[in-house]
MIDOSE-1310 file (N, C-alpha, C; in nm, 2 decimals, decimal comma, always signed):
residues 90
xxxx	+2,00/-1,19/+0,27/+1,86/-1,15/+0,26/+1,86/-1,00/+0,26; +1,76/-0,92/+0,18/+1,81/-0,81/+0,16/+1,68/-0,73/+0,26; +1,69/-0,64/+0,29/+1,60/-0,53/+0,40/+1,48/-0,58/+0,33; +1,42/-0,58/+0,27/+1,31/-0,57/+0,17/+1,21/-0,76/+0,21
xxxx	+1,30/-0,80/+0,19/+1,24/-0,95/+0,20/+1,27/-0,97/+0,38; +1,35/-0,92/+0,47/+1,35/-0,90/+0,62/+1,23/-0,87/+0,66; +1,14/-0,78/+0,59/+1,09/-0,67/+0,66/+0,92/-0,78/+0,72; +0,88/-0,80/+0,84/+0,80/-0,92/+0,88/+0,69/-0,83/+0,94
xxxx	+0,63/-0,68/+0,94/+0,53/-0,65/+0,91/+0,46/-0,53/+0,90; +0,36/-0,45/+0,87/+0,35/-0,35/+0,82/+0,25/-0,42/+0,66; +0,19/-0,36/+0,57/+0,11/-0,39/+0,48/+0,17/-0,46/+0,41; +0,29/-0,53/+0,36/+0,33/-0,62/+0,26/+0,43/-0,72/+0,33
xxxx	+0,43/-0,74/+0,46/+0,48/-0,83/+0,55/+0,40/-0,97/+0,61; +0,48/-1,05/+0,69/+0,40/-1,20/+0,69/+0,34/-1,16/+0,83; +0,33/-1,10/+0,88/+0,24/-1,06/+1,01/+0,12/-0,98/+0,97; +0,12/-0,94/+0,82/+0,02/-0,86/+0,79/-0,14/-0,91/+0,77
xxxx	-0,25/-0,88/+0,82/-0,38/-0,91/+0,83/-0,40/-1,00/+0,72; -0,33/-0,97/+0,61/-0,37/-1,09/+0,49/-0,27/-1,17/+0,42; -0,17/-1,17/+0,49/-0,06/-1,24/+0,50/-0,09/-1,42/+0,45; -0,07/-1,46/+0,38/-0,14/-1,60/+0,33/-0,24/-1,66/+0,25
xxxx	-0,31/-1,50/+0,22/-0,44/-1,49/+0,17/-0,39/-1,39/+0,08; -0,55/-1,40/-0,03/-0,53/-1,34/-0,11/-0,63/-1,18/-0,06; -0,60/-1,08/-0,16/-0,66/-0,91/-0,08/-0,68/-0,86/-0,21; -0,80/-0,77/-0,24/-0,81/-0,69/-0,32/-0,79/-0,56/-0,33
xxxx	-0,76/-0,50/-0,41/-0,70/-0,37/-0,40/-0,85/-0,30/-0,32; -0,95/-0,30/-0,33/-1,04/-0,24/-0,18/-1,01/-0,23/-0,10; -0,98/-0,40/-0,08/-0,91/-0,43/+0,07/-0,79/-0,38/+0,13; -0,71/-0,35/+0,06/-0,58/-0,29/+0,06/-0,61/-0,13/+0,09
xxxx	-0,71/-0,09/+0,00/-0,68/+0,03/+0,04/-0,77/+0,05/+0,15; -0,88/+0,02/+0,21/-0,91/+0,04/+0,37/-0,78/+0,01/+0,45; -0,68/-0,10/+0,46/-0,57/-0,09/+0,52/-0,49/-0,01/+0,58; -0,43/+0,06/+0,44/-0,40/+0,17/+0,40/-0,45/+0,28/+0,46
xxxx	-0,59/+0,35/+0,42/-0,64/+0,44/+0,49/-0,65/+0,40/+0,61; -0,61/+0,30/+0,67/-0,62/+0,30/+0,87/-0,47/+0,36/+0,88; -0,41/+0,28/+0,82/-0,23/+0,33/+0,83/-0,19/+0,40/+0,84; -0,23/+0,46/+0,73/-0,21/+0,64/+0,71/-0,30/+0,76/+0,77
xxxx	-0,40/+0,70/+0,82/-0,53/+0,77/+0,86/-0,57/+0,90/+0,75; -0,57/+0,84/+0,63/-0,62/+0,99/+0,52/-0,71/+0,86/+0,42; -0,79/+0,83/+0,40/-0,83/+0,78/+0,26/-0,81/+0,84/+0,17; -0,78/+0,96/+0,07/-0,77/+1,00/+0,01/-0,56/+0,97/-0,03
xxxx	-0,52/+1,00/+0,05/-0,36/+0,99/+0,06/-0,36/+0,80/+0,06; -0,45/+0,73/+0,10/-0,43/+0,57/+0,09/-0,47/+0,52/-0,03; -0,61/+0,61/-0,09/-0,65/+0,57/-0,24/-0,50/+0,60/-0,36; -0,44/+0,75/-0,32/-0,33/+0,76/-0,40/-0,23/+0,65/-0,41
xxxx	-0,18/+0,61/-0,29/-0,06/+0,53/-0,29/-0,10/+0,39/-0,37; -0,26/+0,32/-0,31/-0,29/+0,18/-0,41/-0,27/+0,21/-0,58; -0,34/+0,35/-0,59/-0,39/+0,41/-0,74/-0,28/+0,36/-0,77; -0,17/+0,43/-0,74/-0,03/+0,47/-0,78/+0,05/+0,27/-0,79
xxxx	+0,04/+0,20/-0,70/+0,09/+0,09/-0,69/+0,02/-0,03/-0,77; -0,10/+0,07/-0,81/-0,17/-0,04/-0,91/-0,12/-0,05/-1,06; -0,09/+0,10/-1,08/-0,07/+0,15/-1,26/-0,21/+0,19/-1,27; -0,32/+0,19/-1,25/-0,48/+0,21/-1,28/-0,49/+0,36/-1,23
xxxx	-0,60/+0,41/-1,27/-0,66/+0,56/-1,27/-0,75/+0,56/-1,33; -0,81/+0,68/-1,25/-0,94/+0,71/-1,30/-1,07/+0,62/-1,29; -1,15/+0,54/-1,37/-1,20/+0,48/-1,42/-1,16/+0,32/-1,42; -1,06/+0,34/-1,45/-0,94/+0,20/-1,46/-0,96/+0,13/-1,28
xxxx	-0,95/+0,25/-1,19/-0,92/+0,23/-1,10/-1,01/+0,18/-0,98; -1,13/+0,26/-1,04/-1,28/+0,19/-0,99/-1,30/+0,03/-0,97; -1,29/+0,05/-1,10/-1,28/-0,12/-1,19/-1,23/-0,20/-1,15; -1,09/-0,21/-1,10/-1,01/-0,28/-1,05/-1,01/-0,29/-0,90
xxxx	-1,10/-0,25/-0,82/-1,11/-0,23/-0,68/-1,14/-0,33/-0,66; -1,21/-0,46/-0,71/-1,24/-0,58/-0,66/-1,10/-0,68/-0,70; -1,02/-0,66/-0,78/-0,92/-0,77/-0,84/-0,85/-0,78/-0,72; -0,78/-0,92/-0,75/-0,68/-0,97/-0,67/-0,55/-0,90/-0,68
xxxx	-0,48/-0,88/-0,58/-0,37/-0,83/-0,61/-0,23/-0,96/-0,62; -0,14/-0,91/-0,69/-0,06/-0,97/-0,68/+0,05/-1,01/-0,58; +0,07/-1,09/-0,51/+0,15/-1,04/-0,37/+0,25/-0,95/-0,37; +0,31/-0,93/-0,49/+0,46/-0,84/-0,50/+0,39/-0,67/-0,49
xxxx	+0,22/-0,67/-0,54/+0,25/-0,54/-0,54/+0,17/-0,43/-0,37; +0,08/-0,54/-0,32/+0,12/-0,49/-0,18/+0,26/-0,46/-0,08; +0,35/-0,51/-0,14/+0,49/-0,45/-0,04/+0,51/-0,34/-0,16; +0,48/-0,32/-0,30/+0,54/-0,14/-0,34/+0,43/-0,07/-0,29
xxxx	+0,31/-0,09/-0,27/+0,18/-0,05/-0,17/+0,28/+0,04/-0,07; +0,37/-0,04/+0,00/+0,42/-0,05/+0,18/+0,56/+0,03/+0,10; +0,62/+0,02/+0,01/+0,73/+0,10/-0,01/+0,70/+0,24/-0,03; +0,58/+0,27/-0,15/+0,51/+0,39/-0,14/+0,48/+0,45/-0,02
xxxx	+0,43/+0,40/+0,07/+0,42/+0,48/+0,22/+0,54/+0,53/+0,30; +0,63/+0,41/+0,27/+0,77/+0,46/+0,36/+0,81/+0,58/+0,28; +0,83/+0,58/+0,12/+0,85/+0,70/+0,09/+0,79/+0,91/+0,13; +0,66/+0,80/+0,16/+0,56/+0,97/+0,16/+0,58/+0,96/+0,29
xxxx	+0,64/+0,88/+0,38/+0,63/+0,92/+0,47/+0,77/+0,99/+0,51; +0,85/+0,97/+0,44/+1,02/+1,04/+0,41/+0,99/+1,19/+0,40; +0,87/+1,19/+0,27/+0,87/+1,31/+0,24/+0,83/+1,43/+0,33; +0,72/+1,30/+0,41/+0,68/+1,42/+0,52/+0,76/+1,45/+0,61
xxxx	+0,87/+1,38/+0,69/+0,96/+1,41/+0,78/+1,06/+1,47/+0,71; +1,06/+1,51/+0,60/+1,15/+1,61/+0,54/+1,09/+1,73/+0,51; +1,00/+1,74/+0,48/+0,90/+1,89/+0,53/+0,89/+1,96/+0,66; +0,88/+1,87/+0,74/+0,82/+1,85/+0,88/+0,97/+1,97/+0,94
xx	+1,08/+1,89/+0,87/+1,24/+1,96/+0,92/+1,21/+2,03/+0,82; +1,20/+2,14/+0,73/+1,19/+2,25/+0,69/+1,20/+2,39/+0,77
């Protein structure tokens, strides 16, 4: 079983608030913006995990997401959140 499919909760995990259910990228990104406490830094990560922008991205605030792409949602965060503890040691 690899770390990735271990991982049981946090935004793309089976303990997660929508865990069983289906979530729209809206929904995802209020999540998100609790998580991270920035809405702007939680719109980027969904934007970014959606492929959508701009306009595109509006649009798609009501669609379903696909379950695979809330855990790159939750992989995106572990990364920025890398980056910041590697600033942070600067």
């Amino acid at each position: 079983m690899s770390e990735r499919s271990a991982h049981t909760d946090g935004l793309g995990g089976r303990n997660a608030p929508h865990a069983g259910r289906t979530i729209t990228w809206r929904e995802l990104w209020a999540q998100t913006a609790e998580r991270v406490g920035s809405r702007p830094m939680a719109q980027w990560l969904c934007a970014t995990a959606s492929g959508f922008d701009g306009d595109e991205w509006r649009e798609a605030l009501d669609q379903v997401l696909a379950g695979q792409l809330d855990e790159l949602t939750d992989a995106l965060m572990a990364d920025e959140r890398q980056r910041q503890l590697e600033d942070d040691g600067r």
